[in-house]
N, C-alpha and C positions, 0 to 999 in steps of 0.2 A: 234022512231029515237033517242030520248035521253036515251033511258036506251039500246038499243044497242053502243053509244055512251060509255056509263057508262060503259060497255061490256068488249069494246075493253081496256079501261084504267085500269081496273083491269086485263085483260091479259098479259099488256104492266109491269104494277108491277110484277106480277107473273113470269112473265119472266127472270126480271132479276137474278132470283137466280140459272140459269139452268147451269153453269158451275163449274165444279172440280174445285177446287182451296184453298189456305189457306185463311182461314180469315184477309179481309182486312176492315171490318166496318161494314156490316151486314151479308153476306153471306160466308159461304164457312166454313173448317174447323179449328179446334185448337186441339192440341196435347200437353200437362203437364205435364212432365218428375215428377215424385215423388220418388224418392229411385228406386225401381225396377217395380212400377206400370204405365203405361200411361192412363192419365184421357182425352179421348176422347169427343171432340164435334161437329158435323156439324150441321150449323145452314143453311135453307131453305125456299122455301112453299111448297114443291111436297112430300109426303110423301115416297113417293117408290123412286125418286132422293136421298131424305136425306139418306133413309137408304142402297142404294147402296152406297153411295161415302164416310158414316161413316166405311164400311167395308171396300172401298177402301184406305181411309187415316188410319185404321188395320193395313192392311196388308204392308202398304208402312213403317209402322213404325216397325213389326215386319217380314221383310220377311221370317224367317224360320218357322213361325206360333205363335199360341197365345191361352193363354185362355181367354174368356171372364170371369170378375167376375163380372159384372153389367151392364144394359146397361135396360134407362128410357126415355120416350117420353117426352117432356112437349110443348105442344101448346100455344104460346101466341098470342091474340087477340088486337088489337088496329085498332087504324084510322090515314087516311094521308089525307091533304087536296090535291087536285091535280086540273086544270083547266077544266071544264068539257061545251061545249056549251057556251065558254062565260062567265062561274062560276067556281068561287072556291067553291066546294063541299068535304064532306068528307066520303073519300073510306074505309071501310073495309078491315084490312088486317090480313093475320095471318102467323105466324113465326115458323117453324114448326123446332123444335131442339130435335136430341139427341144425348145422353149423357151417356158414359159407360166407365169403367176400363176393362183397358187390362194386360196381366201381358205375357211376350213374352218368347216363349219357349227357345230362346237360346239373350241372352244380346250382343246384338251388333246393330251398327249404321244403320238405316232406311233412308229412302230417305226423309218422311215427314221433315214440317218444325215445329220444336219445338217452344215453349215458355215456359221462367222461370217462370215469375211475372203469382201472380193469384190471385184469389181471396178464401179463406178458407171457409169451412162451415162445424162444425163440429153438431153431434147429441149427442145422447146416445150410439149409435151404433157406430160411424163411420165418417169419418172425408175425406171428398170429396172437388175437388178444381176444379174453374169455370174461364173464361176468365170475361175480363171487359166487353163482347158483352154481355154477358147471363147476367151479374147483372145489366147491364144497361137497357135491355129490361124488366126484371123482377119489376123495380120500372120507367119505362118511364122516360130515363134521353138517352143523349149522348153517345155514346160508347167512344168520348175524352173526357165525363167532365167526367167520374167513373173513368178513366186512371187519370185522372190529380189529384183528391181529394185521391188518392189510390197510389200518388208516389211524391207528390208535399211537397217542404216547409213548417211547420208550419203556418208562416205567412200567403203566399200564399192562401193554402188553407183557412184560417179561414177570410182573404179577400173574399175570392170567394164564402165561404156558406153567407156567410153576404149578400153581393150584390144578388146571387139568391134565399135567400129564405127569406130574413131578419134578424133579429137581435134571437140569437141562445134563443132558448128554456128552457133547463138548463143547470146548470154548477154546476159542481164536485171536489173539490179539496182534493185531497188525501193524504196529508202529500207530498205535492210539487207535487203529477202526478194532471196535470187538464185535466179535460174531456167537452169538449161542445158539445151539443146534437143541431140539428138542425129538423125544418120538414119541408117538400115540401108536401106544399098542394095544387101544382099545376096538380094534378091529380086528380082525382075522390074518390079515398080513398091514404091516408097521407102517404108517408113511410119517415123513418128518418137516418139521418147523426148524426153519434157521432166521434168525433177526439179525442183522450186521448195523451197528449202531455206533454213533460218537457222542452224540450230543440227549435232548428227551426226543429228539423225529428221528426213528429207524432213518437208516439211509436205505435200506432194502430187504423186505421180507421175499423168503422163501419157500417155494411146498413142493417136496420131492414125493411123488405118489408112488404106494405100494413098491410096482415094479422096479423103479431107480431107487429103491431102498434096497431094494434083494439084488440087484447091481453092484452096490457098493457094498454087497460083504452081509446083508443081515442086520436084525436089529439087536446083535450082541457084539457087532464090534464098533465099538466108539471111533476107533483111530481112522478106520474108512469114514466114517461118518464126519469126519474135520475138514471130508471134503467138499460138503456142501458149502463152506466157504469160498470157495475160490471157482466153482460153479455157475458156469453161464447159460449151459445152454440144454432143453430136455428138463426144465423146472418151472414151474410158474414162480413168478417173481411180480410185489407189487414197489409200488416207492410212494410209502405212505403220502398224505398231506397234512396226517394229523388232527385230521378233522371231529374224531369222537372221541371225547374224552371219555367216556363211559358205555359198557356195554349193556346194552336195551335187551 
């Protein structure tokens, strides 16, 4: 009885993501206008839902047609605690997103619903841009706190990594640019926040996931970690506008 109990409540999560829609917090899609490219994303659990309704929000963006130049799966796994018999237990969950460039055959206005603000991630090759859903789920944070440290005040923001993660790791000063590095180690493996700032508008926030933490040495050594500064490429990076003063 109790693990058909357990059943139903992972059904009842899986569920919720079975509707077409823009992304409003976890579900649904995002569409990033870039010059002439659209960087597509629909986030999910149903593998064959996701990649219908990434085609759908396609075609709604290019009705005259499209070419695909990229398009990647990525699966993320976490847990939710949910009441189960009486208990709070924790569910298994998994978020099933992808993600591709589109480039539309004839330039004119789609029905999709767009978004400016992103978040960057450039390589050696190539230089791709992601909503605050996807770099939030990729380092287990909020989809409003990645929006808020990713468009917030100076201040603000170096408020808000203080109070969530503690007092910042290192700090950079560059002939007047300062950079403070933070880590959240309130996950299983650390990922970190860098803000590089002069004025109250970040001139560039940073988020090195998990992986490029354990790269650079671990989350016990500070001095690798001064390297997020100087750090271009293998990091989502946004450049605030400054837009919310406060976090919702």
């Amino acid at each position: 009885m109790y693990k058909a109990v357990i059943a139903l409540a992972l059904l009842s999560l899986v569920g919720c993501s079975a509707t077409y829609q823009p992304l409003t917090g976890t579900y649904g899609y995002v569409v990033i206008p870039k010059n002439d490219i659209h960087h597509i994303e629909y986030h999910g659990t149903d593998k064959g839902f996701v990649e219908n309704s990434w085609l759908q929000a396609a075609n709604e963006t290019c009705p005259s047609g499209f070419e695909t130049l990229s398009k990647t799966e990525d699966v993320i796994r976490g847990t939710v605690k949910s009441p189960v018999a009486g208990q709070m237990v924790n569910l298994g969950t998994q978020d099933v997103i992808l993600l591709g460039k589109i480039k539309c055959h004839v330039q004119e206005a789609g029905s999709s619903v767009l978004t400016d603000f992103a978040w960057k991630k450039s390589s050696a090759q190539q230089v791709d841009y992601f909503s605050h859903a996807y770099v939030a789920k990729k380092i287990e944070m909020r989809h409003d706190q990645v929006r808020f440290i990713g468009s917030a005040p100076t201040t603000k923001v170096i408020e808000y990594l203080d109070w969530k993660f503690g007092k910042s790791v290192a700090e950079v000063n560059d002939n007047g640019l300062k950079t403070k590095v933070w880590l959240n180690r309130n996950t299983v493996l650390a990922s970190a926040v860098a803000v590089t700032y002069k004025d109250e508008c970040p001139n560039v926030v940073k988020i090195l996931p998990p992986f490029s933490v354990m790269l650079l040495g671990g989350a016990n050594n500070s001095k690798n970690l001064e390297k997020v500064a100087v750090m271009s490429s293998g990091i989502y990076k946004a450049y605030p506008k400054c837009t919310d003063p406060l976090l919702k």
